[in-house]
C-alpha positions in Angstrom: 0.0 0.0 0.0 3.0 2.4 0.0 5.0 4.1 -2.9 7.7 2.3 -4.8 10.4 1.3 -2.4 14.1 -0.2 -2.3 15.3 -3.1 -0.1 17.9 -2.8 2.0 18.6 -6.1 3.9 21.0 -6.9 6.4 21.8 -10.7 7.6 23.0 -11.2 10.8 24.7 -14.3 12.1 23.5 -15.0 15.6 24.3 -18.7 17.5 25.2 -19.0 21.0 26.9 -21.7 22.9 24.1 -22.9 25.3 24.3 -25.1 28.5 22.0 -27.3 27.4 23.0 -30.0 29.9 20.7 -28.6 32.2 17.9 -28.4 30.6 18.3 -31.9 28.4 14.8 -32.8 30.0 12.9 -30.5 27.7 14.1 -31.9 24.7 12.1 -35.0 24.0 11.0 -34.9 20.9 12.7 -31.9 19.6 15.0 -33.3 17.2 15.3 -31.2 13.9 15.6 -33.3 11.0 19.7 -32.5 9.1 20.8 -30.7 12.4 24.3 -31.7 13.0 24.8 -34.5 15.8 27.2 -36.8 17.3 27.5 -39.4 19.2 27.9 -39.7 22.9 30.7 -42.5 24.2 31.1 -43.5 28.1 34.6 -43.6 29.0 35.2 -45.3 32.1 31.3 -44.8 33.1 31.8 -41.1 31.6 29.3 -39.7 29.0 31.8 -38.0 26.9 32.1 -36.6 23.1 34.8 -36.4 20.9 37.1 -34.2 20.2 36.5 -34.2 16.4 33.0 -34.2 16.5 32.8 -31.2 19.0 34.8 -29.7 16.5 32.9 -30.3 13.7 29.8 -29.1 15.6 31.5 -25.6 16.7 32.0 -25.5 13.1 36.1 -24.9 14.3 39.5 -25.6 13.8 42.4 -28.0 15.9 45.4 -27.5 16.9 47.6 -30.2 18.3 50.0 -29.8 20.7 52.4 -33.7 20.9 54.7 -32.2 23.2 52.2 -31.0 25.9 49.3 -33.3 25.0 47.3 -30.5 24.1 44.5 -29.9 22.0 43.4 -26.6 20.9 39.2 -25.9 19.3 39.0 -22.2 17.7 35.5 -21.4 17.0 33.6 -18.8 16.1 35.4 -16.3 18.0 36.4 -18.7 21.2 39.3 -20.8 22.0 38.7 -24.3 23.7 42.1 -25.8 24.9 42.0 -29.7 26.4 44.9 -32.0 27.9 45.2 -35.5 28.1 44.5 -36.8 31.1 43.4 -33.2 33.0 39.9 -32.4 34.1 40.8 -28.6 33.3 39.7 -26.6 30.3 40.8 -23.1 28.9 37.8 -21.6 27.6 39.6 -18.4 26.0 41.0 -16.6 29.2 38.7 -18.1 32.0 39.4 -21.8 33.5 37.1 -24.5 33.9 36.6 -27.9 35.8 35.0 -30.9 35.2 34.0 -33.5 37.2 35.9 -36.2 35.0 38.6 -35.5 33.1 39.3 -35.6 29.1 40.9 -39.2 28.3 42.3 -40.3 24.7 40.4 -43.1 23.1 41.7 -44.8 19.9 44.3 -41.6 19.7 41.2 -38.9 19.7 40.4 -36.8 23.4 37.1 -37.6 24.4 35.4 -34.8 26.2 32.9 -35.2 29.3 29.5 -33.8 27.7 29.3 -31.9 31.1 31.1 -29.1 29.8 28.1 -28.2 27.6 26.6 -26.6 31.1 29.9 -24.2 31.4 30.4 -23.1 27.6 29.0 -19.0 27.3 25.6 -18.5 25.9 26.7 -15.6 23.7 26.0 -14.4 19.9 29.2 -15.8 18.5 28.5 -19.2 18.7 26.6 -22.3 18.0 23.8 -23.4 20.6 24.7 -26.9 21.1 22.0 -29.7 23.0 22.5 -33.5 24.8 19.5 -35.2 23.8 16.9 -36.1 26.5 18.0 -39.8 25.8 21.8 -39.0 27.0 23.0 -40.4 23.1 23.8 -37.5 21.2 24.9 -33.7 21.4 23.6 -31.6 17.9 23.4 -28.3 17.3 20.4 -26.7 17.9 18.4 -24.1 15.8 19.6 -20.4 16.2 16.5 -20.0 17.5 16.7 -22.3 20.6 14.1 -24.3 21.8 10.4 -23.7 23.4 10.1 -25.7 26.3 6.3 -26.9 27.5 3.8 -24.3 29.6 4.1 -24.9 33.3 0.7 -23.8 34.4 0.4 -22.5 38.1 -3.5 -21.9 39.1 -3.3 -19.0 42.4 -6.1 -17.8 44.0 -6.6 -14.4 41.6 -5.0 -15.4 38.5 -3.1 -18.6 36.6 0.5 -18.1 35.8 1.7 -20.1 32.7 5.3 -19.8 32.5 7.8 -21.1 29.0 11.4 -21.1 28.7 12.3 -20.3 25.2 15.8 -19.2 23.6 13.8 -16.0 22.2 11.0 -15.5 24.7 11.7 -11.6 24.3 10.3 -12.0 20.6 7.1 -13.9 21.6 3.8 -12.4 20.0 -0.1 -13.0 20.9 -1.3 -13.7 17.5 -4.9 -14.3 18.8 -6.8 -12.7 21.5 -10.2 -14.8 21.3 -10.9 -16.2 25.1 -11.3 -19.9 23.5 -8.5 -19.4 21.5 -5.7 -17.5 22.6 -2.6 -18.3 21.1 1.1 -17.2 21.6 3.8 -17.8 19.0 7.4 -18.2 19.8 10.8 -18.5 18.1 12.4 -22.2 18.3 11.8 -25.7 17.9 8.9 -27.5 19.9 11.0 -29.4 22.9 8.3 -32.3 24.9 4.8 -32.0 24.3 1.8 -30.4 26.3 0.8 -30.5 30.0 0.1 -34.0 31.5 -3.3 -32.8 33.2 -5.0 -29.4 34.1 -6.7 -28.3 37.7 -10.0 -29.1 37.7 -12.0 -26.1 37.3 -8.8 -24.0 37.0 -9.0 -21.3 34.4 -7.1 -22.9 31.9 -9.8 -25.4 30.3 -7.5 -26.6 27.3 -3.6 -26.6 25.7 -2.4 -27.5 22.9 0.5 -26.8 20.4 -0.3 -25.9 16.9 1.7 -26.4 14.2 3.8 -22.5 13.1 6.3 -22.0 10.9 9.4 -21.0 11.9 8.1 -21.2 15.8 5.7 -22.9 18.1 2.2 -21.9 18.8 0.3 -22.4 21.7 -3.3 -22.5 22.0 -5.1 -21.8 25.4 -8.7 -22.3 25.9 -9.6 -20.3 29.1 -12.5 -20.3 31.1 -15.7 -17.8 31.0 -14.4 -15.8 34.2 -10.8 -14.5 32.9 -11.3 -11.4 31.8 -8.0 -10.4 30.5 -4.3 -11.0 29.9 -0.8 -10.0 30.3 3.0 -10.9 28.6 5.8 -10.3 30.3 9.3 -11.5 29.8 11.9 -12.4 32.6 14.9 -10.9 33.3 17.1 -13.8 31.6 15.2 -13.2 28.5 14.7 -16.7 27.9 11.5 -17.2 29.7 8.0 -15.7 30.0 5.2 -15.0 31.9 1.7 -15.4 30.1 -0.9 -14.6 33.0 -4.9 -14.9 33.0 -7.0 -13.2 35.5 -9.7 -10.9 36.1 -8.1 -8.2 38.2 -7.2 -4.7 36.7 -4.5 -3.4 34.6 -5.0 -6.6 32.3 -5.1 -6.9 28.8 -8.7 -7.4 27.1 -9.6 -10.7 24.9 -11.3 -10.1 21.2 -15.2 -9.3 21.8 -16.3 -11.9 19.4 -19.8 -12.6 20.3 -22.1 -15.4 21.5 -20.0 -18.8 20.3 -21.4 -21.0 17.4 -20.9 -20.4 13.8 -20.4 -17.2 12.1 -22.5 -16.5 8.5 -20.4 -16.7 5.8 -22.8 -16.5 2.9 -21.3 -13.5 0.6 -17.7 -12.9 0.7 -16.7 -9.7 -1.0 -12.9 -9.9 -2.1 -11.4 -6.3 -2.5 -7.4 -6.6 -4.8 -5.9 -3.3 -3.7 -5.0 -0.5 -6.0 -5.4 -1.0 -10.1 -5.3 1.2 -13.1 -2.9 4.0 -12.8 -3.0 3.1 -8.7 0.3 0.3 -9.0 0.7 -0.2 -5.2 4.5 -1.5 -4.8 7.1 -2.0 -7.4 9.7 -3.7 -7.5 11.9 -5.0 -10.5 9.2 -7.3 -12.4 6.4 -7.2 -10.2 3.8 -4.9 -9.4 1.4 -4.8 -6.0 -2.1 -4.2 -8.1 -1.2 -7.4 -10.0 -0.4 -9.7 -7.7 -3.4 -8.6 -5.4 -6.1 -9.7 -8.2 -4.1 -12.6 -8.8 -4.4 -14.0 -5.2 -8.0 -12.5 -5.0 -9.2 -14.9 -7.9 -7.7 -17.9 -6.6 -8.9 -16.9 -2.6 -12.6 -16.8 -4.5 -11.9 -20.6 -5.6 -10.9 -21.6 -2.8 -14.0 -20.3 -0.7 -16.3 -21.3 -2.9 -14.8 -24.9 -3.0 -14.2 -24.8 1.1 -16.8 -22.9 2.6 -19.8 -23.2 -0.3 -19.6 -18.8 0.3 -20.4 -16.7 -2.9 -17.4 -14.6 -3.9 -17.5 -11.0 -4.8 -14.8 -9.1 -6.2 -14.4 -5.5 -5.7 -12.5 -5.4 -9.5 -12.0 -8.3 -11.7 -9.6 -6.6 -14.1 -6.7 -3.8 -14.2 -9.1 -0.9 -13.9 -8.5 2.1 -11.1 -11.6 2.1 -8.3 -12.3 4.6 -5.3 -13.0 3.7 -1.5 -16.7 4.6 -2.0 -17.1 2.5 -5.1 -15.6 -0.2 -3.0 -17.5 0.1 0.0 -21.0 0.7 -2.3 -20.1 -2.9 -4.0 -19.7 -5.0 -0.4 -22.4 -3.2 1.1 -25.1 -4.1 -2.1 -23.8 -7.5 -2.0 -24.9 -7.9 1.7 -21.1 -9.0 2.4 -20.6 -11.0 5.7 -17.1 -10.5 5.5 -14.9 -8.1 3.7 -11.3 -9.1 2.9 -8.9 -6.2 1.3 -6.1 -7.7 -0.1 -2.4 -5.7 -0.4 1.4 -5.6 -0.1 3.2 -3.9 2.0 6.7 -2.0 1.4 9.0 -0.3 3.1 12.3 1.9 2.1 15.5 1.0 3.8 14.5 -1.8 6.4 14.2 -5.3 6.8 10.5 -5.5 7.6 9.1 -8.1 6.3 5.9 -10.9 6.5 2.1 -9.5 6.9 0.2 -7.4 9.0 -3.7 -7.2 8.9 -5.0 -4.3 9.8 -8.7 -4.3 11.9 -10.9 -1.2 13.5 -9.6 -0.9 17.1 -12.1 -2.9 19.5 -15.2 -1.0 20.6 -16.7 -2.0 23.9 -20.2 -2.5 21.4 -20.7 -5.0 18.6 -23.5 -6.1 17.0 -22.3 -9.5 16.3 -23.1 -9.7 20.1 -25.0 -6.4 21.5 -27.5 -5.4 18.7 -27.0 -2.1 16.8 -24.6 0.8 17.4 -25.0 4.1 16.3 -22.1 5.8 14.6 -20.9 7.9 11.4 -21.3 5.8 8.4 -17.9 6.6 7.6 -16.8 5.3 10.4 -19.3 2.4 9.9 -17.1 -0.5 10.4 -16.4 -0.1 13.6 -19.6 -1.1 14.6 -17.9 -5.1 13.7 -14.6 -4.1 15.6 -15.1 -7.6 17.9 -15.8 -9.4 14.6 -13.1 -8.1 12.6 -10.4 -8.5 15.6 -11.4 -12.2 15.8 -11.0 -12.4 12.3 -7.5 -10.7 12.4 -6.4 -13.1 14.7 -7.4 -16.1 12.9 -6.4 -14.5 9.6 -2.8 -14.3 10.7 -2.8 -17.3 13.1 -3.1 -19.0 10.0 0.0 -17.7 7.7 1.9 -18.2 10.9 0.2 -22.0 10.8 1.5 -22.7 7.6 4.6 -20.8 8.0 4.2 -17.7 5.8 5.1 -14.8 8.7 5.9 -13.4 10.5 2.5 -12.1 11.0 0.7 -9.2 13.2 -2.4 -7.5 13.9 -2.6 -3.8 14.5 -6.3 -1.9 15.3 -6.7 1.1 13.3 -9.3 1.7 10.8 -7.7 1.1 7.4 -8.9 3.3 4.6 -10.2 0.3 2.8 -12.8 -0.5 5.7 -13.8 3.0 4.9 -17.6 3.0 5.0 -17.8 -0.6 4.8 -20.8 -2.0 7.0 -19.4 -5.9 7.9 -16.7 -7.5 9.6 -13.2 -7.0 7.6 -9.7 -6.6 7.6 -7.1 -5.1 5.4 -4.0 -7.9 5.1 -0.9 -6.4 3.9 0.0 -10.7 3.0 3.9 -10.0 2.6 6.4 -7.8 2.8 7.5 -7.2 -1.2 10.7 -5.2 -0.3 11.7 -8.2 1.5 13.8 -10.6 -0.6 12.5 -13.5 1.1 8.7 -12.8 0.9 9.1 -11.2 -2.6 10.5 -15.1 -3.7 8.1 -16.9 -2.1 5.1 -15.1 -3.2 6.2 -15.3 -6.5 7.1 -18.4 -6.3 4.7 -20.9 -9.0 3.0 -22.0 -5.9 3.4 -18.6 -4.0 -0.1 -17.3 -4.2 -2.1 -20.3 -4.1 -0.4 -20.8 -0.7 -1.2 -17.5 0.2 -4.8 -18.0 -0.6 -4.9 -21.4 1.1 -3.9 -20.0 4.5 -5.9 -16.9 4.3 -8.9 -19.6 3.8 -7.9 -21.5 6.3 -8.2 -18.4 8.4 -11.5 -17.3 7.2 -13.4 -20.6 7.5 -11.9 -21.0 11.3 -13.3 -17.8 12.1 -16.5 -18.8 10.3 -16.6 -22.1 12.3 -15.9 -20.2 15.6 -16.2 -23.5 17.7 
């Protein structure tokens, strides 16, 4: 939706050396398919690891010492130096002990897998993990791990705490009481809570499946009234609490529970005509929004039996009014505004739908609400929230975010009298999004997740 604009990307190279010994119990199940591993050896009743491997994991170089029987590791900006026989280790300047000490098997050091616990979590290295099972050290995603919620019921409010390696970056990608879901950076390490307090107001977990991250789903009971995120100190936990008390965040106002109508869906493709949206080299915004619109309306029609209006079906230019006049004659139960976003000289990238910011009235639940017709759409704020969340829960489902959900009125809800959202569905000054939507399968992926968003808010079970 904004003028022509140049990319300007910037990679960064982040690992850390973690001490995953620790917290080996929160692994189960988290092996990444290709991560690098090795295997771990007992010497003399010792887990231990060898020197090569370690090596090969720190993605370093050795140095062998004969006439001291040292071995030196250089990796990534550290300097690991082991001798025969000694359960001391130089980690660059600053001495460690182990409980054992490094022995020579078959001519190669083996190295007591305990040292994993002392190594630096820093942003030089690599994050390395022992398995759960005690068999294998492998290097972990840059990203960490996201361990399971530990859910403590108190007498005013539930405490649900999760140790991530990037809790600081964890967003609330849905707000609805039934539904409320929290995505986080990392690889999914042991599975969901055994069992929940009886009558507690957690009612339900699970773990959804999210690109790129973990999502998890919290059903919460009728008396929580609100929310709050906080990280800890460490940075590599959080603090999701429920509760009715002040000073908490509200949930979505989406109305009594059962199934939403989802008779007419009006389609608007952003821009058109002399209106082009965002260039870049090849590929213009205006196009590829009535491209995905035409093969969202397929898939709507095939999933959800909905008729599909679109707002334009060809390159022509069309005002707010004209749009807003074609979903209101068509009755529209939903509105969806499809764009691109761009942005000059940053690395944003991924989608953002855009919804009217939540009114304490809606009619999906109250009955009718007097306000500017302008402004109509505000009147669905609850509605169009729930379908923000869902909308973007979705992409993030099937791996095409990172995705958020701002409240303000976007000019295409202008004057629009139904639930909607604007979805800015990637980030076209971002290399990555700008090859994956274009991509032969791009857009039809797009479309299918924005369905599967649409239908779930439809089904609103």
């Amino acid at each position: 939706m904004r003028p022509r604009a140049v990319m300007a990307a910037a990679f960064l190279v982040a690992c850390a050396l973690v001490a995953a010994a620790g917290r080996s119990a929160h692994a189960a199940g988290a092996a990444t398919a290709g991560a690098p591993v090795a295997p771990v050896v007992q010497v003399g009743g010792v887990p231990c690891v060898g020197a090569d491997d370690l090596a090969r994991l720190l993605d370093g170089v050795q140095y062998w010492r004969a006439e001291t029987r040292r071995l030196v590791i250089r990796a990534q900006g550290h300097s690991l130096t082991f001798t025969d026989g000694a359960p001391i280790v130089l980690l660059d300047d600053r001495t460690l002990r182990l409980e054992a000490p490094v022995r020579s098997l078959g001519g190669e050091l083996q190295v007591p897998v305990a040292l994993l616990a002392q190594l630096p979590h820093d942003s030089a290295s690599v994050h390395l993990l022992l398995e759960a099972n005690g068999t294998r050290v492998r290097v972990a995603p840059a990203a960490g791990y996201v361990g399971p919620p530990r859910i403590a019921e108190g007498a005013d409010e539930t405490r649900v705490t999760l140790v991530a390696g990037r809790a600081a970056q964890a967003r609330v990608v849905s707000r609805d009481r039934e539904h409320f879901r929290l995505w986080l950076p990392g690889a999914p390490a042991g599975g969901s809570p055994d069992s929940l307090a009886a009558g507690g107001r957690v009612r339900g977990v699970r773990r959804l499946p999210a690109g790129e991250g973990v999502t998890w789903e919290f059903a919460l009971a009728p008396q929580v009234t609100g929310w709050s995120l906080a990280t800890a100190p460490s940075q590599d936990a959080l603090a999701l609490v429920f509760g009715s008390g002040a000073g908490l965040e509200r949930f979505s106002a989406s109305g009594p529970s059962g199934p939403r109508s989802l008779r007419v869906v009006v389609i608007d493709p952003g821009h058109g005509g002399d209106d082009t949206g965002v260039t870049v080299p090849g590929v213009a915004e205006k196009d590829l929004t009535l491209q995905l619109a035409r093969l969202l309306a397929a898939e709507l029609e095939h999933r959800a039996g909905a008729r599909v209006v679109l707002t334009r079906d060809s390159d022509r230019p069309l005002a707010q009014p004209e749009r807003a006049e074609i979903a209101n004659r068509a009755r529209a139960d939903l509105v969806v505004s499809l764009h691109f976003d761009g942005a000059a000289l940053t690395t944003a990238h991924g989608a953002t739908a855009w919804c009217p910011p939540v009114a304490d009235t809606d009619p999906d639940a109250e009955g009718q609400l007097l306000v500017p017709w302008r402004d109509v759409a505000g009147r669905w704020s609850g509605s169009s929230r729930a379908l923000a969340d869902a909308v973007a829960g979705a992409l993030e489902a099937r791996g095409l975010g990172p995705s958020r959900v701002r409240e303000r009125t976007p000019v295409a809800l202008l004057g629009v009298n139904a639930p909607g959202i604007a979805l800015e569905c990637a980030t076209l000054t971002s290399a990555p999004d700008l090859v994956r939507v274009t991509a032969p399968e791009g857009l039809r992926d797009l479309a299918q997740a924005i369905a599967d968003g649409i239908v779930a808010w439809a089904r609103h079970d």
